[in-house]
C-alpha positions in Angstrom: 0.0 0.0 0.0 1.2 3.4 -0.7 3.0 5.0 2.2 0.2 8.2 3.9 1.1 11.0 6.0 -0.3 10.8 9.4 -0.8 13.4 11.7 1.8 15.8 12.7 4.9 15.0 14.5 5.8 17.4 17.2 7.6 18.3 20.4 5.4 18.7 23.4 6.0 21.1 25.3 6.7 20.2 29.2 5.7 16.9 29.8 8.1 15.5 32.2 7.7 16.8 35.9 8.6 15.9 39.5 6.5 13.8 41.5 4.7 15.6 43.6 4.3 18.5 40.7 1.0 19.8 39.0 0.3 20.5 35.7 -2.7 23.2 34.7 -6.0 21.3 34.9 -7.2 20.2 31.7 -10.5 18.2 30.3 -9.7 14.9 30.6 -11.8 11.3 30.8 -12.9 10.0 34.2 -10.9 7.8 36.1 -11.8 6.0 39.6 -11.5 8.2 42.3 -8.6 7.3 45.2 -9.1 6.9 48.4 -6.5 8.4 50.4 -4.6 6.6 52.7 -4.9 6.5 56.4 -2.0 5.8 58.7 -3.4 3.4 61.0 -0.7 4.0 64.1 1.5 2.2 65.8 1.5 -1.3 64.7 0.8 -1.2 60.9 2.2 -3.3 58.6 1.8 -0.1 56.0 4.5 2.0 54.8 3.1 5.4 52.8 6.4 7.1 52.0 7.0 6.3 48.4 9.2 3.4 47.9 8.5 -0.3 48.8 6.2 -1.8 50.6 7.6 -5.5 51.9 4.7 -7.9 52.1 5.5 -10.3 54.6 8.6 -10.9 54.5 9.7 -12.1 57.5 10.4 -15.6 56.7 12.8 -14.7 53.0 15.9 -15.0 54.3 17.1 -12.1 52.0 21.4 -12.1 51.7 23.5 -9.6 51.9 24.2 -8.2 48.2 27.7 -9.0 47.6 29.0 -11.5 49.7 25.8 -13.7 49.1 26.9 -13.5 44.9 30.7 -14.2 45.8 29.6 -17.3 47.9 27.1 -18.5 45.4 29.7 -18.3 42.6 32.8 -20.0 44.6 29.8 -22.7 45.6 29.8 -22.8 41.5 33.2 -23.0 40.9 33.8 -26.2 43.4 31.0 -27.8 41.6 28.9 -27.6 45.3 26.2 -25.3 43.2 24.0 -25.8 40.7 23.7 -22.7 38.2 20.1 -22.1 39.4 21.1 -21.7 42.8 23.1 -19.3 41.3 19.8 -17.4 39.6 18.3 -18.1 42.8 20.5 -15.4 44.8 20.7 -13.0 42.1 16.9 -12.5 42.2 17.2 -12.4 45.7 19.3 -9.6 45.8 17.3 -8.1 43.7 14.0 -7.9 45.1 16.0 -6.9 48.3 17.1 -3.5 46.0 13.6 -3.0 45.5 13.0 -1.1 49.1 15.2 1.5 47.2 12.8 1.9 44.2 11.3 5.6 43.9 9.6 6.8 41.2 12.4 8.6 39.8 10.4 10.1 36.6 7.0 11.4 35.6 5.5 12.4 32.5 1.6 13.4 31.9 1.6 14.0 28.2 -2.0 12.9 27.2 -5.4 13.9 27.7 -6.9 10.2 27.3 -5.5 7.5 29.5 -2.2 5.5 28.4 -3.3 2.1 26.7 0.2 0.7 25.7 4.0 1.1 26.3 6.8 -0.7 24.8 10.6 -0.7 25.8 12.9 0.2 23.1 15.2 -3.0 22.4 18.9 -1.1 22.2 18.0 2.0 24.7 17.2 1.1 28.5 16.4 4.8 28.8 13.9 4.7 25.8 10.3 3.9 25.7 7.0 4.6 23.4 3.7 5.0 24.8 0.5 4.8 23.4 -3.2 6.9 24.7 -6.6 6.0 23.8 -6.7 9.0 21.6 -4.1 7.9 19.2 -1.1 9.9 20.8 2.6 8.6 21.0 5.1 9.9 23.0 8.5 8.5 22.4 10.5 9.5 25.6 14.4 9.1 26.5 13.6 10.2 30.4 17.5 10.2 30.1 18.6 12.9 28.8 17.0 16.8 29.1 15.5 16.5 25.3 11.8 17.1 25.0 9.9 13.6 24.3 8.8 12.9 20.8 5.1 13.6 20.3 2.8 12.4 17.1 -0.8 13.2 17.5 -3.1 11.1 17.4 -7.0 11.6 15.4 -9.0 11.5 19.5 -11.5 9.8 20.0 -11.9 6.3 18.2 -8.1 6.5 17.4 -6.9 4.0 20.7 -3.7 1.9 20.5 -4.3 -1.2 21.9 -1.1 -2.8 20.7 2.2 -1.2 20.3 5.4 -2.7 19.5 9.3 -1.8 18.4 10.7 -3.0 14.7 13.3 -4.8 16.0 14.7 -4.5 12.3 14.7 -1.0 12.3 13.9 0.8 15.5 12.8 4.2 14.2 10.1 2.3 13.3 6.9 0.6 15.3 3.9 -1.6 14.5 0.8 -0.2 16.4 -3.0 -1.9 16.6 -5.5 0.4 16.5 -9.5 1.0 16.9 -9.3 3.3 14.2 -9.5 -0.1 12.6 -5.7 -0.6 11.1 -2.5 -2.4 12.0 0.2 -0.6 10.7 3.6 0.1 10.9 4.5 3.7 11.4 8.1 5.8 11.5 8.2 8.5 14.5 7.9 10.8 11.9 4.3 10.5 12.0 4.4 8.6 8.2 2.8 5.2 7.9 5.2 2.8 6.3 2.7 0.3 6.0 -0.7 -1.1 6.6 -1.1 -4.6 7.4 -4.7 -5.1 8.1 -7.4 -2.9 7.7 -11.3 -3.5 8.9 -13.2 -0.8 7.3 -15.8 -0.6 9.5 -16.3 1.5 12.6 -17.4 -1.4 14.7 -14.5 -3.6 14.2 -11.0 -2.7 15.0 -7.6 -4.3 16.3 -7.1 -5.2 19.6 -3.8 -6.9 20.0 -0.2 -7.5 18.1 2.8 -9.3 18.4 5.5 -9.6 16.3 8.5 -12.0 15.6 11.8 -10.2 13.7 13.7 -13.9 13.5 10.2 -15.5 11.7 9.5 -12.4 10.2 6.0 -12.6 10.9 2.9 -10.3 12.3 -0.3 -11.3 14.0 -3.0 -9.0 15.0 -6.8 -9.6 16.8 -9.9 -8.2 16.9 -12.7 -7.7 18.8 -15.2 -10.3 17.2 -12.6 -12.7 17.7 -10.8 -12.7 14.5 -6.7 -13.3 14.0 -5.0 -12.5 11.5 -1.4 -14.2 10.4 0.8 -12.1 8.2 4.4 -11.6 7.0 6.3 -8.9 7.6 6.1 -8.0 3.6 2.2 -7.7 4.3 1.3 -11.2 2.6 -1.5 -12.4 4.5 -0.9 -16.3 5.5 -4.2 -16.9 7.2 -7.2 -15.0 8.8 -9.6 -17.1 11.0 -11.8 -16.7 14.1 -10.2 -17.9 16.5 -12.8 -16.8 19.7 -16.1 -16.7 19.8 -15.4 -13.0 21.1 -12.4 -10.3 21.5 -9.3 -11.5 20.7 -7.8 -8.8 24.1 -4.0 -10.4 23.6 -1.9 -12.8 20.9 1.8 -13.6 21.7 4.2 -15.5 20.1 6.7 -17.8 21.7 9.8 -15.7 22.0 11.7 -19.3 21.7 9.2 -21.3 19.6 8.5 -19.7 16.9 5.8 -21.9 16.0 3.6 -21.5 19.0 1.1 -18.7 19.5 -1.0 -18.2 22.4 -4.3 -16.2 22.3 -6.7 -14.5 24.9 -10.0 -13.8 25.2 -13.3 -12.2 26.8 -14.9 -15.5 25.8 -13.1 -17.0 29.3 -9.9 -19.1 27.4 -6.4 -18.9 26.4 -5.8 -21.4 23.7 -2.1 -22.1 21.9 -1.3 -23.2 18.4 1.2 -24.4 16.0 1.3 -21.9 13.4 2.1 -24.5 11.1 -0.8 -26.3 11.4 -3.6 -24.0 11.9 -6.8 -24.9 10.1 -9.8 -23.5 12.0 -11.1 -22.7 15.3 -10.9 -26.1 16.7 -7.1 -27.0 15.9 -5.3 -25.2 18.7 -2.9 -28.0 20.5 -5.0 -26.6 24.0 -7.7 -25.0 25.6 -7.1 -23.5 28.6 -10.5 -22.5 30.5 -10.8 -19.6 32.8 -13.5 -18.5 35.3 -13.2 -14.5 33.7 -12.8 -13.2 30.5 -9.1 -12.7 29.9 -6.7 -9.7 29.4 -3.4 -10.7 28.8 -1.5 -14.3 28.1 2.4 -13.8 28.0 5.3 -16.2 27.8 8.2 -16.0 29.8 11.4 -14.8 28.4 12.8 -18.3 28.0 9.2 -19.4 26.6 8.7 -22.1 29.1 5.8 -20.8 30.6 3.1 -19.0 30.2 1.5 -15.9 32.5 -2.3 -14.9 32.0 -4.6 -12.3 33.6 -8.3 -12.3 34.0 -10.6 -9.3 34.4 -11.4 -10.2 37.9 -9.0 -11.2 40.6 -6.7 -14.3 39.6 -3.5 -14.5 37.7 -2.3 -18.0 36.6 1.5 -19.6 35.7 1.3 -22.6 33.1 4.3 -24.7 32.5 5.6 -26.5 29.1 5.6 -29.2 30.9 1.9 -29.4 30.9 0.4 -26.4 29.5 -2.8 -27.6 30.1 -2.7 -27.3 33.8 -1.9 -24.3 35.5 1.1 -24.7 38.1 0.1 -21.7 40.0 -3.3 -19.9 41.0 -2.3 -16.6 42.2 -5.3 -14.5 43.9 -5.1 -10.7 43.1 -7.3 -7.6 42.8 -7.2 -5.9 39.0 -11.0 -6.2 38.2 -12.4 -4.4 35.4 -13.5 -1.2 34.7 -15.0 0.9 31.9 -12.7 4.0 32.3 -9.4 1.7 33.2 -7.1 0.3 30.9 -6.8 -3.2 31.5 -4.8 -4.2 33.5 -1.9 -6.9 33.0 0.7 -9.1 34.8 3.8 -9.0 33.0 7.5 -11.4 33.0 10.7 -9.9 34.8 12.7 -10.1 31.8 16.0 -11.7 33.8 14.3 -13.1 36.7 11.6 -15.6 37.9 8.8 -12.3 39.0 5.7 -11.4 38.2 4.7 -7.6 38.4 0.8 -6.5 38.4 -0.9 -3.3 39.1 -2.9 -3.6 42.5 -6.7 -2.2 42.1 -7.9 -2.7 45.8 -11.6 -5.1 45.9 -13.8 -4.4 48.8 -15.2 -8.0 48.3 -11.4 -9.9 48.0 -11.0 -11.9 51.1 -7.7 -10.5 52.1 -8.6 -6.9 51.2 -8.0 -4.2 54.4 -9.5 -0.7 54.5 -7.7 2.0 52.7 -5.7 -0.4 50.6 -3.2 1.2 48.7 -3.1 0.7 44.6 0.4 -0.4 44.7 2.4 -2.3 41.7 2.8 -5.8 43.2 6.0 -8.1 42.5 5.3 -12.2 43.2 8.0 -14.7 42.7 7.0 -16.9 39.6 7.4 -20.3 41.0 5.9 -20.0 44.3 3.2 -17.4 43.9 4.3 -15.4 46.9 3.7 -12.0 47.0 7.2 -10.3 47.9 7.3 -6.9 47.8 5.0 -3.8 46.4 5.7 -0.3 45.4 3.8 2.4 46.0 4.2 6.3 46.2 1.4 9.0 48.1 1.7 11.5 45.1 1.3 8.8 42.5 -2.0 7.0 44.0 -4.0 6.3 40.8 -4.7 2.6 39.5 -1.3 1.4 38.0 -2.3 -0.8 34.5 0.6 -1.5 32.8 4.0 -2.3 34.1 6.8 -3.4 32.2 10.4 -3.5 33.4 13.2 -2.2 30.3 15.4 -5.4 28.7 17.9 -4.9 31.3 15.4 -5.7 34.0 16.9 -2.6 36.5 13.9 0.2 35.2 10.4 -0.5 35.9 7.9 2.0 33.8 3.9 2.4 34.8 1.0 3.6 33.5 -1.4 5.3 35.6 -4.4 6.7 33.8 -2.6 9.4 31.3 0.1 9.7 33.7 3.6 7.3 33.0 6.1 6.6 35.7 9.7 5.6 35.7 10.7 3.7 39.0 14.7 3.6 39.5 16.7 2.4 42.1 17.2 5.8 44.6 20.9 6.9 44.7 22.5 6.4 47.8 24.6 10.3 48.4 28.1 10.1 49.4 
């Protein structure tokens, strides 16, 4: 398809502040209300400085930093440690330099709520986000520059799915309600449309892309996905759910295995290789909610999904079919909230979700904070959370950069960057 101009590219003008700063009030879409937190006195088990909060952890025997890594290598070295003891105490130390996380960056750049953010492959500083108005915001919260700002068309225009060109990273393939999946230059110039629905009441829900297949696939909201190359050659298009497709991803280590999520209550995987129709996925994996996300881990062993109501699940290889962990947690859904999603660590065994307090969840305490939550990915055990008093919104998305030592939020239109706090000479 011929290349079109999309709308302008420009800087905008003052979009990363301080926590703890305001900017002018502007019309913007509702959000839920927060509760402000009470201290409840001597005794609790709550910490509202910003930073971590340590969830029980009494009984992790957490090591001291340096001598802990020393040991575990020497251990190594003698042939008295395996290698994933070794893993073992490097995630330990860091979830201990988690109590040291702050939110070291802020950025408020929309007037519609973030839907989608994706770390830049090369540059751990780097990082595109996506509103439900079309906007992106390429920002390097590194360096004084102003962020990179293309407009997007409002209302209609959400980007559900947003993703790098790992080819060619001034580049990015983003699925949209305006009813296209394209891929788009930070220029503001489409380089290419891969799918189009033209109809207002179908659009594109989810993406995922493989650079070492060279291959695309997109969903939509009846339930439809779509299998393409990266040349735009369509391989196959079939409805896979009997409703919205909400997330596809592909196995970053089999690159013949797809998983897809639904609102229809089911995750199912496939072999791209031998798709036929909606009844020759390798397994069905029932769920008691409708489904928002379903993401492998980085070494594609297993697979993390998130419902719309209060459970997030681990499957293993081993048997995909049966989950290995049943993890209770608060994230239901709301109209005016961006789904939210558990993501992978990308070095380490942890899971990281977005905390939206239930009233009715058993273990729920008045004046719960909204707090990004961090579980270990074998045991299910809920190890630390970070919160901060200025930044008390529901927290959707969270994704930590490839280097695993950045953690970047969304929180309605606002974007956080959570750092490790310097420690002054």
């Amino acid at each position: 398809m011929i290349p079109r101009k999309r709308p302008e590219t420009q800087k905008t003008p003052k979009v990363v502040v301080r926590p703890g700063s305001r900017r002018s009030p502007r019309e913007r879409e509702p959000e839920p209300a927060a509760k402000k937190p009470r201290t409840k006195g001597p005794g609790s088990s709550r910490r509202y400085d910003s930073g971590c909060l340590w969830a029980g952890l009494a009984s992790l025997q957490v090591p001291t930093v340096g001598s802990n890594i020393i040991r575990a290598l020497h251990q190594h070295k003698l042939g008295k440690a395996a290698w994933p003891s070794i893993q073992q105490s490097l995630q330990q130390c860091f979830v201990h330099s988690l109590a040291s996380y702050r939110i070291a960056q802020k950025a408020s750049p929309f007037d519609r709520r973030a839907t989608a953010l994706a770390w830049h492959p090369a540059h751990p500083s780097t990082l595109a986000v996506a509103s439900k108005g079309g906007d992106i915001m390429l920002w390097n919260f590194g360096i004084k520059d102003k962020p990179t700002f293309i407009k997007g068309i409002g209302a209609g225009g959400s980007i559900m799915g947003l993703k790098f060109n790992l080819l060619n990273t001034d580049q990015f393939y983003a699925a949209s309600m305006e009813g296209t999946t394209r891929l788009q230059d930070f220029q503001g110039n489409t380089v290419r449309v891969f799918a189009r629905t033209d109809c207002c009441n179908i659009w594109f829900c989810s993406l995922d892309v493989s650079a070492k297949s060279r291959v695309l696939v997109t969903g939509d909201n009846m339930g439809h996905v779509i299998l393409l190359n990266t040349d735009g050659k369509e391989l196959w298009n079939l409805r896979m759910h009997k409703k919205k497709a909400t997330h596809v991803a592909l196995n970053p280590c089999c690159e013949w295995l797809l998983a897809t999520a639904s609102v229809d209550q089911t995750v199912k995987l496939w072999d791209l290789r031998q798709v036929k129709g909606k009844d020759s996925f390798l397994h069905l994996l029932p769920h008691s909610h409708p489904v928002n996300a379903a993401c492998f881990s980085p070494d594609g062993a297993r697979l993390l999904t998130t419902d719309q109501q209060n459970e997030i699940r681990v499957y293993s290889a081993s048997q995909w079919d049966l989950p290995v962990s049943l993890i209770p947690h608060p994230h239901r859904h709301f109209q005016h909230l961006t789904p939210i999603k558990a993501t992978w660590h990308p070095r380490y065994n942890l899971i990281v979700v977005g905390r939206y307090p239930d009233p009715n969840f058993k273990s729920c305490v008045p004046y719960e904070s909204r707090t990004v939550d961090m579980f270990d990915g074998n045991s299910g055990k809920l190890l630390c959370q970070l919160c901060d008093p200025e930044s008390s919104g529901i927290i959707s998305l969270n994704e930590f950069n490839p280097m695993g030592d950045t953690l970047a939020s969304a929180m309605g239109y606002h974007v956080l960057i959570w750092s490790q706090e310097e420690v002054g000479p």
